[in-house]
Z-matrix of the N, CA and C atoms (Angstrom, degrees):
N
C 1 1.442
C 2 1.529 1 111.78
N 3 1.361 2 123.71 1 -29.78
C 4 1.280 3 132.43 2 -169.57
C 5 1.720 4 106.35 3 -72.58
N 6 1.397 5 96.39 4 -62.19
C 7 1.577 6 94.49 5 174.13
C 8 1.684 7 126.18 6 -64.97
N 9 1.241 8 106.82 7 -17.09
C 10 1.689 9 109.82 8 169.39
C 11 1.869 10 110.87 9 -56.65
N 12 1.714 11 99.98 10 -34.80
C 13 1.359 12 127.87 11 -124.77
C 14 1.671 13 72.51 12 -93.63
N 15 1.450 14 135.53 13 -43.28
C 16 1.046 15 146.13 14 -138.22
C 17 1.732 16 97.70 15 -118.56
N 18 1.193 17 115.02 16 -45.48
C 19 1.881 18 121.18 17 152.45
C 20 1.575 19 99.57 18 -33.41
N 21 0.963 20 131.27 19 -76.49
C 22 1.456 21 140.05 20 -164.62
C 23 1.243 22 115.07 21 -66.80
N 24 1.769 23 133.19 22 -15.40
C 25 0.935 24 125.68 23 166.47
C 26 1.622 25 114.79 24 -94.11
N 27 1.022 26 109.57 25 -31.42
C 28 1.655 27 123.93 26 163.93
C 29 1.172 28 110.34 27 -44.89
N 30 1.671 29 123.43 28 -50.49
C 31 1.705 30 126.08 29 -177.00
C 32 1.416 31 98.30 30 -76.19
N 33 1.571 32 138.10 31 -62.11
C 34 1.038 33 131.17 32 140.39
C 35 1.851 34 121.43 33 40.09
N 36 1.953 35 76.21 34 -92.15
C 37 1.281 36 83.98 35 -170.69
C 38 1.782 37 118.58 36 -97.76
N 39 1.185 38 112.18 37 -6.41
C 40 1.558 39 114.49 38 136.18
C 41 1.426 40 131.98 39 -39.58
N 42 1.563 41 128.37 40 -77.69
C 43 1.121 42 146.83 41 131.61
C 44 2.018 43 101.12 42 17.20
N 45 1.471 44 91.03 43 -83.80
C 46 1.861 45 93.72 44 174.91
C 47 1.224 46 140.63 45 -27.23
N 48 1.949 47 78.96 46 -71.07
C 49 1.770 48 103.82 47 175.70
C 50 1.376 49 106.33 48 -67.59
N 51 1.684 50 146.89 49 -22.18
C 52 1.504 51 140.09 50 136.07
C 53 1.574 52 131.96 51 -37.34
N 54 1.075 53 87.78 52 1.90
C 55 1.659 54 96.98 53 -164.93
C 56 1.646 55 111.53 54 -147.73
N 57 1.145 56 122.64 55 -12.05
C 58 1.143 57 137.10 56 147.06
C 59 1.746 58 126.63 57 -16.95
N 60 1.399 59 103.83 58 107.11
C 61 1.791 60 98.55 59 -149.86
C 62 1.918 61 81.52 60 -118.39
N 63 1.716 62 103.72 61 144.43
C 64 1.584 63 127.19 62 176.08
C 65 1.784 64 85.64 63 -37.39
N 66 1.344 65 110.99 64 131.85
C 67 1.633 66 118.87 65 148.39
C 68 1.550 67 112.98 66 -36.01
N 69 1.340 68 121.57 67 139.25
C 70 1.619 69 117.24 68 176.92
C 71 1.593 70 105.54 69 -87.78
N 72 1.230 71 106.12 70 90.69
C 73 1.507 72 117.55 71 -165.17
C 74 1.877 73 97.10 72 -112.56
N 75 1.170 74 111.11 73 152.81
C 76 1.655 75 105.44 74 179.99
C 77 1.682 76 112.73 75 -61.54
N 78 1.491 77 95.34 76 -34.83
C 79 1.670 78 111.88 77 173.95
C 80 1.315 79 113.68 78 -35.53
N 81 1.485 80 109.87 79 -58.42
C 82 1.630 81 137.00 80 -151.64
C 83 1.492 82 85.77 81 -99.33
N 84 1.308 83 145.27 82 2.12
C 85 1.311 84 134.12 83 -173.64
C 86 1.656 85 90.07 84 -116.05
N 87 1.392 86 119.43 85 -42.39
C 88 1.469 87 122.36 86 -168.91
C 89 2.089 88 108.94 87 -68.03
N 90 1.528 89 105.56 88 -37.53
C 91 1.188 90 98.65 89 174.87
C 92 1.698 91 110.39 90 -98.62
N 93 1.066 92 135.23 91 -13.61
C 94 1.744 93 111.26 92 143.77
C 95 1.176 94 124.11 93 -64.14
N 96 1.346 95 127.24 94 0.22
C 97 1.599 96 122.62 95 162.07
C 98 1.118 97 114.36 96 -88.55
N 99 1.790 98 126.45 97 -47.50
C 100 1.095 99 111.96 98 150.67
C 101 0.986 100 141.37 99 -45.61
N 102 1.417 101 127.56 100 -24.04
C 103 1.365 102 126.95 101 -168.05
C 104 2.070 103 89.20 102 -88.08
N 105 1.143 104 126.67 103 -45.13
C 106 1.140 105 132.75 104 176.87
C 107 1.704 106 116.51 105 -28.39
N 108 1.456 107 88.66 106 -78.30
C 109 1.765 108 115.65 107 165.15
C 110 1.393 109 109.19 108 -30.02
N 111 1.502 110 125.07 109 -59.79
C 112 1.326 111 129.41 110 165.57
C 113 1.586 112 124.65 111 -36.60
N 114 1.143 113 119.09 112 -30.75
C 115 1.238 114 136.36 113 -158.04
C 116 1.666 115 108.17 114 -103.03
N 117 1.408 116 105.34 115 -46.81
C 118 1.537 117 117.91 116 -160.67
C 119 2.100 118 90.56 117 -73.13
N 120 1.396 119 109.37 118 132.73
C 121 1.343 120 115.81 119 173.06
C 122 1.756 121 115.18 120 -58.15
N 123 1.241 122 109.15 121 95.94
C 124 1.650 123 117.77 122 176.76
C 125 1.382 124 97.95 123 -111.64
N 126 1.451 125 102.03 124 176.17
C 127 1.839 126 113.40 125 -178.26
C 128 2.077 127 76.41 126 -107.85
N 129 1.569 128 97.09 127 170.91
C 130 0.859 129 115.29 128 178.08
C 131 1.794 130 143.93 129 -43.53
N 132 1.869 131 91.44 130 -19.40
C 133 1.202 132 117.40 131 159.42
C 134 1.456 133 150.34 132 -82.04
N 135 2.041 134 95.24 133 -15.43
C 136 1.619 135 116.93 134 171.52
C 137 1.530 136 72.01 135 102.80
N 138 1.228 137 147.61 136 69.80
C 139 1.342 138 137.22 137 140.87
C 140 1.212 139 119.79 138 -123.21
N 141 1.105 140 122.90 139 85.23
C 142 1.378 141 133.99 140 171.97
C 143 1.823 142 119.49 141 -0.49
N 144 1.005 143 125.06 142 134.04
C 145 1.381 144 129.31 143 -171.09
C 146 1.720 145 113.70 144 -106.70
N 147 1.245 146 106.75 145 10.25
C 148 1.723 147 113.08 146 -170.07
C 149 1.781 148 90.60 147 -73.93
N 150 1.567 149 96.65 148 160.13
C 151 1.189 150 101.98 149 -156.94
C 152 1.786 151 81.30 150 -110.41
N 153 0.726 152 133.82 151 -0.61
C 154 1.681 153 130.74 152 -165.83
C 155 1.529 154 118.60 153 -147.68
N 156 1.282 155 127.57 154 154.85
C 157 1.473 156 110.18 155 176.44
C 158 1.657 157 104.47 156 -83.72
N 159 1.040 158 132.11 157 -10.51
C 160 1.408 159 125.99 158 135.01
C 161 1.037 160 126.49 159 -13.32
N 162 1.490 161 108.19 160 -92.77
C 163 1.347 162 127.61 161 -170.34
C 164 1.780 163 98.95 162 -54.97
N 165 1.771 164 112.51 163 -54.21
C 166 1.470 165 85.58 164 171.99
C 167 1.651 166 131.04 165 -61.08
N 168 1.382 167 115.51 166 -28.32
C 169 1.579 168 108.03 167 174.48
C 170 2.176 169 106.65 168 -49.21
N 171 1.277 170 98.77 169 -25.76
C 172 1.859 171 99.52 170 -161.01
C 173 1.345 172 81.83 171 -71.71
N 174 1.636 173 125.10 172 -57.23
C 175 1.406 174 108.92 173 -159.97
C 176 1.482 175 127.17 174 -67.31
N 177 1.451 176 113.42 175 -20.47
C 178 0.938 177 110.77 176 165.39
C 179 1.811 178 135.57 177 -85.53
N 180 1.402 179 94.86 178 -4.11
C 181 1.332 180 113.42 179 -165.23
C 182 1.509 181 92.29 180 -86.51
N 183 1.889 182 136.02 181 -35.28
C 184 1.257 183 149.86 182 169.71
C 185 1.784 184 91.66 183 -60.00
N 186 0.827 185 124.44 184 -77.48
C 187 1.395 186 136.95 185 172.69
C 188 1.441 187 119.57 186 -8.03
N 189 1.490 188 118.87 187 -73.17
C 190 1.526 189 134.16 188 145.61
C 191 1.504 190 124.33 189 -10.15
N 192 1.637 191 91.36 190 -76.56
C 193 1.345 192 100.49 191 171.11
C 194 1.445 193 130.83 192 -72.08
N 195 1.278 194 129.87 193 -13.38
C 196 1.300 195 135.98 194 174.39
C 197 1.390 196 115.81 195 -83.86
N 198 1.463 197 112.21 196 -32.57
C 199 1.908 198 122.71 197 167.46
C 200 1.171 199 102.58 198 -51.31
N 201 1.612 200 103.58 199 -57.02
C 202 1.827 201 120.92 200 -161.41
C 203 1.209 202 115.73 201 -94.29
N 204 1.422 203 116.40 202 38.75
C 205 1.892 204 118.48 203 -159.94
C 206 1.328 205 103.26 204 -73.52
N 207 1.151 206 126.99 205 -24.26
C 208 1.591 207 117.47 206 177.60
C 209 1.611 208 111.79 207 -100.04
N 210 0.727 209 103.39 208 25.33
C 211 2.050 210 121.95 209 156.82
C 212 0.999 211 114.47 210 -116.92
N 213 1.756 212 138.75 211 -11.80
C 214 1.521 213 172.71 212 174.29
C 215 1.720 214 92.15 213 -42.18
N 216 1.382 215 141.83 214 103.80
C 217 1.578 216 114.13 215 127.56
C 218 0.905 217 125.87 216 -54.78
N 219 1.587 218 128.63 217 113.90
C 220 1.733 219 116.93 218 -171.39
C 221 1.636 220 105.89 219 -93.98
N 222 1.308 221 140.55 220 20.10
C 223 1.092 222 153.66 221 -162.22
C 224 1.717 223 115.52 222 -128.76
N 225 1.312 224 100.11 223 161.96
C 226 1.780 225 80.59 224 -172.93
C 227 1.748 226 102.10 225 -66.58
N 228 1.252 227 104.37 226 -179.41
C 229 1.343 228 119.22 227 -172.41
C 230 1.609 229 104.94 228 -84.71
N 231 1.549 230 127.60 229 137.15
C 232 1.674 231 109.88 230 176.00
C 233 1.046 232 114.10 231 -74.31
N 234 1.441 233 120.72 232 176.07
C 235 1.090 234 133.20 233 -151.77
C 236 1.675 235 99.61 234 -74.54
N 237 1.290 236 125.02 235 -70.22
C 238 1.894 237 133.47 236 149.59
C 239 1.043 238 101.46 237 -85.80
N 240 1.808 239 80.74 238 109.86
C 241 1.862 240 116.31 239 148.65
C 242 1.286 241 110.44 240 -48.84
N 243 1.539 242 103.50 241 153.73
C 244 1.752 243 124.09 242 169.86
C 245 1.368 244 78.52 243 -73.93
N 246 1.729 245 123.50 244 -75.39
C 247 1.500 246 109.44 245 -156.01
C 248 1.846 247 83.26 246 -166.88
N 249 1.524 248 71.40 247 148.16
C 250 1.908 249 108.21 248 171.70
C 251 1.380 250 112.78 249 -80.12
N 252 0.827 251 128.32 250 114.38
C 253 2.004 252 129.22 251 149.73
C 254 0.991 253 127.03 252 -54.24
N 255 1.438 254 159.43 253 -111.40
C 256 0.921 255 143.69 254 -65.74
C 257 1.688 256 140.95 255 -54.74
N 258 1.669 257 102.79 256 143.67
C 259 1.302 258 87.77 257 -163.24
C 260 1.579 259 93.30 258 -136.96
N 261 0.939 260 115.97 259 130.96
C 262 1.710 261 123.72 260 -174.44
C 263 1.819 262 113.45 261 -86.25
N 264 1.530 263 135.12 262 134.51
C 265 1.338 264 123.49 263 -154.90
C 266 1.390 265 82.90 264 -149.10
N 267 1.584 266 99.13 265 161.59
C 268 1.763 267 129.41 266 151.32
C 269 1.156 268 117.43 267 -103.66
N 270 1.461 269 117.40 268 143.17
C 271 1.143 270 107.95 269 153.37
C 272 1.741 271 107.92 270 -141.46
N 273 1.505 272 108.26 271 145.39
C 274 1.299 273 95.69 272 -169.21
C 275 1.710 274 115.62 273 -101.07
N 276 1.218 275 102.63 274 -168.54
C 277 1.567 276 113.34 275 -167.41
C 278 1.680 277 120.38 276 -49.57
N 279 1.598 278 95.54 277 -18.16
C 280 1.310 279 115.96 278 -179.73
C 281 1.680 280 117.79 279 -99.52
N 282 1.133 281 103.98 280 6.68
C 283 1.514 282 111.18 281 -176.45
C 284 1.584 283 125.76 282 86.12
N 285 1.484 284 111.22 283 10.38
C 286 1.634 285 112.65 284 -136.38
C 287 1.973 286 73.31 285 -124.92
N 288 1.567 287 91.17 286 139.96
C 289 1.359 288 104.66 287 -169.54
C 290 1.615 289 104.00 288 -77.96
N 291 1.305 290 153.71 289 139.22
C 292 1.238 291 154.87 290 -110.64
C 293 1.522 292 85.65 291 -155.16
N 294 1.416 293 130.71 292 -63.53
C 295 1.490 294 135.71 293 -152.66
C 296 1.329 295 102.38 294 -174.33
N 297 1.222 296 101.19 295 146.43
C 298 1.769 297 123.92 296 154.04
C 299 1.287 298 128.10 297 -115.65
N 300 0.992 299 115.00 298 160.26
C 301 2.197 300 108.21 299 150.40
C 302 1.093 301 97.42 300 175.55
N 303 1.667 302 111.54 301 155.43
C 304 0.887 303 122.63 302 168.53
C 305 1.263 304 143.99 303 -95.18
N 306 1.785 305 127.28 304 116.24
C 307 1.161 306 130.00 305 -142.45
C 308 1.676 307 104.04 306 -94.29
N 309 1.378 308 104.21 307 -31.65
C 310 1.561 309 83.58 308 177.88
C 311 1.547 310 93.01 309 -147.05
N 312 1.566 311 114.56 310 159.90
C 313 1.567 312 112.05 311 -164.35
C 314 1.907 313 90.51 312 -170.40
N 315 1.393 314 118.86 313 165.21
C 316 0.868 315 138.35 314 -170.80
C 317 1.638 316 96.27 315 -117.97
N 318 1.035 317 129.83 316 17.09
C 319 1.676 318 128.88 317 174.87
C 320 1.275 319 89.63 318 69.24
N 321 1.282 320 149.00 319 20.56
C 322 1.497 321 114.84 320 154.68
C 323 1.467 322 126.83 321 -110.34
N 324 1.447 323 94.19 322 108.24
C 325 1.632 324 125.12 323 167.04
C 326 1.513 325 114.95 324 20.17
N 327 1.702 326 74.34 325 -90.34
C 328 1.824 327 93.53 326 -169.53
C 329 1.615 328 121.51 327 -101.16
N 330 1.531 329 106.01 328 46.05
C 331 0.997 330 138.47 329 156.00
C 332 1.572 331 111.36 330 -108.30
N 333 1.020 332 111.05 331 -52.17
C 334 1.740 333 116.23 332 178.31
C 335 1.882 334 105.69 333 -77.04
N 336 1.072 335 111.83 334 -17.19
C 337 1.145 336 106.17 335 -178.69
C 338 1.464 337 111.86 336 -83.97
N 339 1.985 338 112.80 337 -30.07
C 340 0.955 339 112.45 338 174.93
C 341 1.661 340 124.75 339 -95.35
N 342 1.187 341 104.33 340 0.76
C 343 1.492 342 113.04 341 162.27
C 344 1.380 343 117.07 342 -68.08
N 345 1.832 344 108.14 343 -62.02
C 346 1.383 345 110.92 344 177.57
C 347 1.424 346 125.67 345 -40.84
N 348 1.590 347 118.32 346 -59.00
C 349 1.675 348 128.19 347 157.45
C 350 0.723 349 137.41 348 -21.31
N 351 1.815 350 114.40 349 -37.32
C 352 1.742 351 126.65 350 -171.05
C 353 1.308 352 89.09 351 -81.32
N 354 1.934 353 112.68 352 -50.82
C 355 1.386 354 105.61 353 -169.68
C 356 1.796 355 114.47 354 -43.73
N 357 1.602 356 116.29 355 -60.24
C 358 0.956 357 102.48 356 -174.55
C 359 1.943 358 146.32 357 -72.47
N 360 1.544 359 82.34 358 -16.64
C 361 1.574 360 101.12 359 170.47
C 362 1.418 361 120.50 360 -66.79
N 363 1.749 362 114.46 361 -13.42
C 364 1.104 363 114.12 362 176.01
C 365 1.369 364 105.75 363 -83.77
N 366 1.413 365 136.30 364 -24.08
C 367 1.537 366 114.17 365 -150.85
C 368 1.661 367 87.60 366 -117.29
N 369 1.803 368 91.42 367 158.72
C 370 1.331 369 133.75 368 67.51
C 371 1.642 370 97.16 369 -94.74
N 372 1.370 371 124.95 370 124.10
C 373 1.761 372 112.10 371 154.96
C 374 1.592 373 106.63 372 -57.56
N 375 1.378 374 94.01 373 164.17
C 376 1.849 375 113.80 374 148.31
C 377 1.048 376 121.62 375 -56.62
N 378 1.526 377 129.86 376 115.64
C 379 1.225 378 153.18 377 177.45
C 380 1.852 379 112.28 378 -15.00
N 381 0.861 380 133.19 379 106.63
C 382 1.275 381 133.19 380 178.41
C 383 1.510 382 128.66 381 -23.25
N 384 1.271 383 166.98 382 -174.78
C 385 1.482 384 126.32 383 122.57
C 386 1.657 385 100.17 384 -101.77
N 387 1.687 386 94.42 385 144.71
C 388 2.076 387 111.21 386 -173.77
C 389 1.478 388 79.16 387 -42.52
N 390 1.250 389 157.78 388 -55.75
C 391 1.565 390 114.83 389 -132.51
C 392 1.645 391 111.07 390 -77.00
N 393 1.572 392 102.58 391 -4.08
C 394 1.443 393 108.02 392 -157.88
C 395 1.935 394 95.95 393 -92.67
N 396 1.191 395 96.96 394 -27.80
C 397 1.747 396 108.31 395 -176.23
C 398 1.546 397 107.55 396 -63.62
N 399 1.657 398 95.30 397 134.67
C 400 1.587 399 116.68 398 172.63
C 401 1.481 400 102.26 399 -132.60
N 402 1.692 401 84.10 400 95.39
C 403 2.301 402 81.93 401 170.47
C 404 1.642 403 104.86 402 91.02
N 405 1.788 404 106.26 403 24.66
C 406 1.571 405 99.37 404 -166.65
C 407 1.790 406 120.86 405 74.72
N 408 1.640 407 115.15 406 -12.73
C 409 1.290 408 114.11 407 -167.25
C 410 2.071 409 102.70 408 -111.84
N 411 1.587 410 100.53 409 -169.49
C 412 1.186 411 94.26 410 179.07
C 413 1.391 412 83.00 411 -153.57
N 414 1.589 413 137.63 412 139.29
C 415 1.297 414 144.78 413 154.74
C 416 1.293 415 133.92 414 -79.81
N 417 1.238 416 129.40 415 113.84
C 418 1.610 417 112.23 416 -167.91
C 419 1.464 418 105.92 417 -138.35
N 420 1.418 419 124.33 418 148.71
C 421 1.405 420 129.94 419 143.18
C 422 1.095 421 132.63 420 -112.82
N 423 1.212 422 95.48 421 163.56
C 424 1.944 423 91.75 422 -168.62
C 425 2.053 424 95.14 423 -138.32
N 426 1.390 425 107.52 424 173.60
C 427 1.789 426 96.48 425 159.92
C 428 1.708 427 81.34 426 -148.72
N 429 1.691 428 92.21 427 145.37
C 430 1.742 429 103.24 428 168.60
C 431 1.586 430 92.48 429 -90.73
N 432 0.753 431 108.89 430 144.78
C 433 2.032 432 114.37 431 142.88
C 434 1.083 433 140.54 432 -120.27
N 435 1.236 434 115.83 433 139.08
C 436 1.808 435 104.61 434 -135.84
C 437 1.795 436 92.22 435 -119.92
N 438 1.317 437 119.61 436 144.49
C 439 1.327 438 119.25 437 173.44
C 440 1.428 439 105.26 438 -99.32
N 441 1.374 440 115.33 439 -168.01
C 442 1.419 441 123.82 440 -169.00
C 443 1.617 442 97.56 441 -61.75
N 444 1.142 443 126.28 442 -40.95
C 445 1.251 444 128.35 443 170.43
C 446 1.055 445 144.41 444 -1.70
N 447 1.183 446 77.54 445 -61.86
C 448 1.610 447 103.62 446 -164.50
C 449 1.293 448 127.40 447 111.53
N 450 2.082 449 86.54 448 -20.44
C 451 2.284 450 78.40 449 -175.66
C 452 1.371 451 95.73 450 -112.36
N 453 1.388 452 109.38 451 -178.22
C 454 1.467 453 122.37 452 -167.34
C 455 1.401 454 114.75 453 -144.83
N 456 1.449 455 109.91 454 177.92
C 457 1.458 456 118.03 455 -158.98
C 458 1.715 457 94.53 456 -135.90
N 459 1.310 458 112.12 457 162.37
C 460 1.259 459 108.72 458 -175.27
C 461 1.368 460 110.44 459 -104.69
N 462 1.589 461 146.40 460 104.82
C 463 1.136 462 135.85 461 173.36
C 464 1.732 463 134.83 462 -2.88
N 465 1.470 464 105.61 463 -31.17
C 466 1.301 465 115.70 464 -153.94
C 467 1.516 466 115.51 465 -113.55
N 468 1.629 467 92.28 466 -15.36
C 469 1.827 468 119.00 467 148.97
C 470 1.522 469 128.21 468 -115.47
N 471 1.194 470 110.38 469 11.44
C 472 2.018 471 117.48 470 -170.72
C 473 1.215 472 79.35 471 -62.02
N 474 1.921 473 110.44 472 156.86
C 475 1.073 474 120.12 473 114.15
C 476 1.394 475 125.55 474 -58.37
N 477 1.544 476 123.70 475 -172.59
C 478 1.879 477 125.50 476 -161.29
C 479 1.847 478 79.59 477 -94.53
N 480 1.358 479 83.46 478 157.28
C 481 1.535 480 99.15 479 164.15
C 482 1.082 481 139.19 480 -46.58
N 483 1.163 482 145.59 481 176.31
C 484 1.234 483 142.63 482 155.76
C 485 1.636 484 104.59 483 -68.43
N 486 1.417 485 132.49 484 155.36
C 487 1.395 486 126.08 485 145.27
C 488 1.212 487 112.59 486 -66.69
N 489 1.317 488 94.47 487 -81.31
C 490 2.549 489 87.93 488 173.62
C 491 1.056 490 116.06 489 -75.86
């Protein structure tokens, strides 16, 4: 029984150290954004190339979640949410997040607390494109949805729910 007992803690702790994710350090948050930024289609200036405020809500909505990947549900969403977000934002001509708040919420806390955070730990975004700007700005919403978890998915990239 001992060595079964000790088999299983060995895989255990294999298992871990396989799965073992960078500490969420600002460091390790600052160069997956860079590395992000690198990736996301900009013109030579960091100005985003999406042809729609669509397409910019997608890129930034990939964006979010790739800063915040270990707050990420990577699984479909369950069937009943812990809780819905939404939180309505600016961002201006310069990429630089302007405002948040939250427009609709189920009163839970540290769900809205952890929505707002992701929002801001992700930006500066990628430069807007002018056709999308009103007043130099750009308006957007997004909703996280959060499972029992605690982590969440972004509406605008979830997979569908669970049925049960």
């Amino acid at each position: 029984m001992k060595a079964a007992a000790a088999l299983v803690s060995v895989g255990t702790a294999l298992l871990a150290g396989c799965s073992a994710q960078k500490p969420d350090t600002q460091a390790n948050r600052d160069a997956t954004a860079k590395e992000i930024i690198e990736q996301v289609k900009t013109t030579p200036d960091g100005t985003s190339t999406a042809d729609s405020l669509d397409a910019y809500k997608e890129d930034l909505a990939r964006r979010i979640s790739q800063v915040n990947s270990l707050k990420v549900h990577v699984e479909r969403p369950q069937a009943l949410l812990r809780s819905v977000i939404v939180i309505k934002y600016v961002v201006d001509k310069d990429g630089n997040l302007v405002r948040s708040e939250v427009v609709r919420t189920n009163k839970d806390k540290a769900s809205e607390a952890t929505a707002l955070a992701t929002l801001r730990s992700t930006a500066p975004f990628p430069k807007p494109p002018a056709a999308l700007l009103s007043g130099g700005r750009v308006e957007l919403s997004e909703t996280w949805l959060f499972n029992n978890n605690g982590r969440f998915q972004l509406r605008t990239i979830a997979q569908p729910q669970k049925n049960e």
